[in-house]
N, C-alpha and C positions, 0 to 999 in steps of 0.2 A: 383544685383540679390539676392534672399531672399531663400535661400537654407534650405531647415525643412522636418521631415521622415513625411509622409504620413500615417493614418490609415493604418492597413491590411497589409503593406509592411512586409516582411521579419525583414530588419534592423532597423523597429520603436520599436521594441519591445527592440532591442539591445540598442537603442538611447535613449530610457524611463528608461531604468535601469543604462545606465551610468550617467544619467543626476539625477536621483532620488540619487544614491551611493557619487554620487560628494558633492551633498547636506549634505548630511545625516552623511559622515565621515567629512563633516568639520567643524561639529557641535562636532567630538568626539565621535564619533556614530564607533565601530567596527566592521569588521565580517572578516571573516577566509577562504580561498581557500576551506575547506572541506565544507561552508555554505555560499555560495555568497550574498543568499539571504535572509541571516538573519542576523539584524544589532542588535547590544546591546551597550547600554549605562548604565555609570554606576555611581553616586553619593552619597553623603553624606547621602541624604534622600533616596535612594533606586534604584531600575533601571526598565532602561524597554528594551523589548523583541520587533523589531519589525521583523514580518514575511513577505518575499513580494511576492505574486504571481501575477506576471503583474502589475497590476493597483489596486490589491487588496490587501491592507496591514492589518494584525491582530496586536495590539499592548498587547503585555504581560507586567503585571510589578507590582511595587506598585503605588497604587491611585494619588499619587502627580508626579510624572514620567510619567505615562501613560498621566496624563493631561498636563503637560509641553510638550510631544514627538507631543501630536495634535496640539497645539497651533503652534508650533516649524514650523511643515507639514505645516497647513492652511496660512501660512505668504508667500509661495511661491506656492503650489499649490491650486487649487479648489478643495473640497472637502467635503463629507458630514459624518458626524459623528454618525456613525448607534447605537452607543455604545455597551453594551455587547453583543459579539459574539453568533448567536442562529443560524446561518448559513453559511455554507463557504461553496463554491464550490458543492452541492451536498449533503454536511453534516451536521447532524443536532447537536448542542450540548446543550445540558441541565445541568444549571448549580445547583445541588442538594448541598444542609444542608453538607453531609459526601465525596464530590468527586462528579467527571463530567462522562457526560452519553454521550456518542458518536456514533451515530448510523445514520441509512439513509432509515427511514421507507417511511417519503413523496417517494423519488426515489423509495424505493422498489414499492409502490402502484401504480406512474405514470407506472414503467415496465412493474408491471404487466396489467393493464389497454391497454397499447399502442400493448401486444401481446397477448390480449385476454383469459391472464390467471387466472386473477381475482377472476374467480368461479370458478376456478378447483378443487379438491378434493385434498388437502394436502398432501405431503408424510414426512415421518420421517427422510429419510436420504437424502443428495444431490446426489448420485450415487447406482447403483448397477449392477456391471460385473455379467453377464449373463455367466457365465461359462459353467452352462450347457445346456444352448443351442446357440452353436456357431453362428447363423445365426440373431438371437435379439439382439446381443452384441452390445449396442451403438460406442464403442471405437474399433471397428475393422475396418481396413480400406476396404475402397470401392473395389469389389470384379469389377471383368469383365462384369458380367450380371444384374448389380446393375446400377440405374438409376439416373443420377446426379441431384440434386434438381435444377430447374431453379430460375430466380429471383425474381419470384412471392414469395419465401420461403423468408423473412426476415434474414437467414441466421446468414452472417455475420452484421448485425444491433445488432442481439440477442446477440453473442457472445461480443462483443464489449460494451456492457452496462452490462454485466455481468464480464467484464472484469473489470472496474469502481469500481463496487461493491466489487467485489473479492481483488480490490488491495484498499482499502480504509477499509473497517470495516468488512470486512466479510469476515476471513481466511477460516470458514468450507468450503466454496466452489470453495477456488482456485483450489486445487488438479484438479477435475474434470470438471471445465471452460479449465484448460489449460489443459486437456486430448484434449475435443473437439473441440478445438481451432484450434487443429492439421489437420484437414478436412476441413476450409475453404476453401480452391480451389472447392475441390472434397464431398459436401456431400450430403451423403443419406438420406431416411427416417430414415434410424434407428442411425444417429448423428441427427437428427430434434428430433427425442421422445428424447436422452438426452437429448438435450437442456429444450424440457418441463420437464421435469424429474426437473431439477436444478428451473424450476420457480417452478414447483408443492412443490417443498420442502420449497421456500422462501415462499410461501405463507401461509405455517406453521408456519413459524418464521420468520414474517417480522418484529418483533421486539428485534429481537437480536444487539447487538452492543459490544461495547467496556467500563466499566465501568472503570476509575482511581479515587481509593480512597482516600481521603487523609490521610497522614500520614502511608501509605503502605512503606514496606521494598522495599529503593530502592535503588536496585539493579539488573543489567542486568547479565541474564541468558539466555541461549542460548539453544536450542535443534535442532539437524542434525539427518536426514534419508534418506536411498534413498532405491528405488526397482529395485532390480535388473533385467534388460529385460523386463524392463514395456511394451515397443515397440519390442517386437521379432521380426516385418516384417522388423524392421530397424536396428536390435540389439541395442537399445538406452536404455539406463536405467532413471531413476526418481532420483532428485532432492530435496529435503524438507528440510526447516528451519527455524526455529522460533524463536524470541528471544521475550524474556519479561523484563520489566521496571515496578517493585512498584505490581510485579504476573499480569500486562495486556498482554496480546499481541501490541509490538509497530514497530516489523516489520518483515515480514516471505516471504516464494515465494516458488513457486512447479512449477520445471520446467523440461524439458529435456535434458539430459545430452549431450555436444557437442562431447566427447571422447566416444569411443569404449571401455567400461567396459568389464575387461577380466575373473571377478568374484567379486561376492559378494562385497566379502574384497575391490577390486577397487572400487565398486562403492561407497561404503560408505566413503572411502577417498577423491573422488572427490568432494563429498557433504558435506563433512567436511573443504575441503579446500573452497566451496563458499562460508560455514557459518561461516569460519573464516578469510574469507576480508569484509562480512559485520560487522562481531562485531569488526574489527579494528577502521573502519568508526563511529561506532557506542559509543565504545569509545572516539573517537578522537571530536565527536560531543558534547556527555556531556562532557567531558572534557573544552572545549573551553564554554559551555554557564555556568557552575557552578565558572570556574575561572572569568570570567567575570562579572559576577553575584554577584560576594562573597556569595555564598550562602551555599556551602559546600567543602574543598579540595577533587579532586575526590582522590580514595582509588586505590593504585597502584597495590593493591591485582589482579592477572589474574581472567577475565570473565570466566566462569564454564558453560563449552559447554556439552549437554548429549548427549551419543555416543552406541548404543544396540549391535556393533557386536564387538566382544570378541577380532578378529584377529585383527582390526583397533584399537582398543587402547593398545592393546600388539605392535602392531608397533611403533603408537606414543610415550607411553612410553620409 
């Protein structure tokens, strides 16, 4: 009997990455529990980077490595050689003279296009709380006399491709994706106008992205906030953190807080304490690709997290 994981199945994907890892570290090819899925090798003449998502590997490195790591691939798998990377997943990168350009305008355009937002009239910012008139407030929850959108509304589609965007290259609009996110079960017209709200705005800046320079000061910095009682119907408070690598943004998240913030000063320490298991991680990531690398000792100097409320860093101190 000829026992082999099946397309689609759950455990082929497990089955493809054991069988790919088997390969690839007995070539001498490392990677580390915090990065399973990033393998580095390293030599006399230079090294290379490879990245794996599923079936799709990006290989970083110098010129002679990067072409020994394909050659190395193509001897046991089938495979075609797109060479420099101008697409991955969604994202587009452009490889400029002074540093890389990162960004997801094709997707923004498809978006817009697939929800009919295309020609809308532009707005400047991603949100705006209607404070003063409680009854317009996108981010209020569904009242009793409020009528749930059926599934004719794209909904949860909308939310979920702006979800993509938001966590990929386009921090300005996480905040207020995950505000409205929060009404998936239950939403009204007025979480539907934010949502166009959020395309109306991309369609002003569908060309925003992420630019890394080269020869930028690199080092990781971190920035924590949160709002207290963002969610009063739930007493929940807000989340926010951002860290940057070389002054980019390389990885942030606006969420809701799972604890019952008892004031201010708590909520800003719960949001301190998220953005400081991410920058552990974050650490422990370039740590592991610069040692392997040879490319730089990382610097044992503590990460410099920014912190705005007085009582929370009088405490930590």
């Amino acid at each position: 009997m000829n026992v082999k994981s099946l397309y689609g199945l759950k455990q082929s994907g497990h089955m493809w990455y054991n069988r790919l890892s088997e390969y690839l570290i007995k070539e001498g090819y490392k990677n580390d529990p915090i990065s399973p899925c990033v393998f580095i090798q390293r030599s006399e003449s230079g090294f290379a980077i490879i990245a794996v998502y599923v079936d799709d590997l990006n290989i970083i490195g110098t010129p002679n490595e990067i072409e020994n790591t394909a050659k190395y691939l193509m001897k046991e798998f089938e495979m075609k050689d797109l060479g420099r990377t101008k697409f991955c997943l969604g994202i587009q990168i452009e490889h400029l003279r002074n540093g890389i350009f990162i960004h997801q305008s094709n997707y923004t355009e498809k978006l817009l296009k697939r929800f009919y937002m295309d020609k809308a009239h532009p707005l400047n910012s991603p949100m705006v709380v209607r404070s003063l008139n409680v009854h317009d407030d996108p981010f209020r929850p569904c009242e009793d006399d409020e009528e749930i959108l059926g599934p004719e509304i794209p909904y949860l589609s909308a939310i979920g491709a702006l979800m993509y965007l938001a966590n990929n290259t386009r921090p300005d609009i996480a905040f207020s994706v995950n505000l409205l996110a929060r009404y998936s079960s239950s939403p009204t017209r007025r979480h539907w106008n934010g949502v166009k709200h959020i395309f109306r705005y991309l369609n002003g800046t569908i060309d925003l992205g992420l630019y890394f320079k080269n020869g930028a000061n690199a080092t990781l910095i971190g920035y924590a906030d949160a709002g207290y009682l963002s969610d009063p119907q739930k007493a929940k408070s807000q989340t926010g953190y951002l860290f940057t690598y070389g002054d980019t943004a390389i990885s942030w998240r606006s969420m809701k807080q799972t604890l019952t913030a008892t004031s201010s000063n708590h909520a800003e320490l719960i949001a301190l304490y998220e953005a400081g298991r991410e920058c552990v991680w974050l650490r422990s990531m370039i740590q592991h690709i610069q040692n392997e690398c040879g490319i730089k000792s990382f610097t044992s100097n503590p990460t410099v997290i920014y912190e705005d409320n007085t009582a929370c860093i009088a405490q930590i101190k």
